[in-house]
C-alpha positions, 0 to 999 in steps of 0.5 A, a space after each residue: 604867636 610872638 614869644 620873648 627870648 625866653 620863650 614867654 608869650 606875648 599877647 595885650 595885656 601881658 607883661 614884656 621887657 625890652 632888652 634894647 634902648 632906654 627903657 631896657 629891663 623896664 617891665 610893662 603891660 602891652 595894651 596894643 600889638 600893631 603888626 602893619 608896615 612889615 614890623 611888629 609894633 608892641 604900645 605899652 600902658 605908659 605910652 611907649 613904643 617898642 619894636 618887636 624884632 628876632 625875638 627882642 623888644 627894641 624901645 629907642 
């Protein structure tokens, strides 16, 4: 189970805001969780990529 910083889950169709990169602060709706390649992958509904890591969402 993937949880924020605050202790908010993570699950499609949740919202999230990323704490890092451009989009920081930005709330969205996650519509796709990909957890291949050893990292987790969170797609939000306006197209972005984030990275789920340490318990932070990272957008570059």
């Amino acid at each position: 189970m993937l949880r924020d910083y605050n202790g908010k889950v993570i699950h499609m169709g949740a919202t999230a805001r990323p704490v890092m990169g451009h989009l920081a602060n930005y709330e969205g709706v996650v519509v796709e969780i990909d957890k291949t390649g050893g990292f987790v992958s969170l797609k939000f509904e306006d197209g972005e990529i984030g990275v789920y890591f340490n318990d932070r969402i990272i957008v570059f």
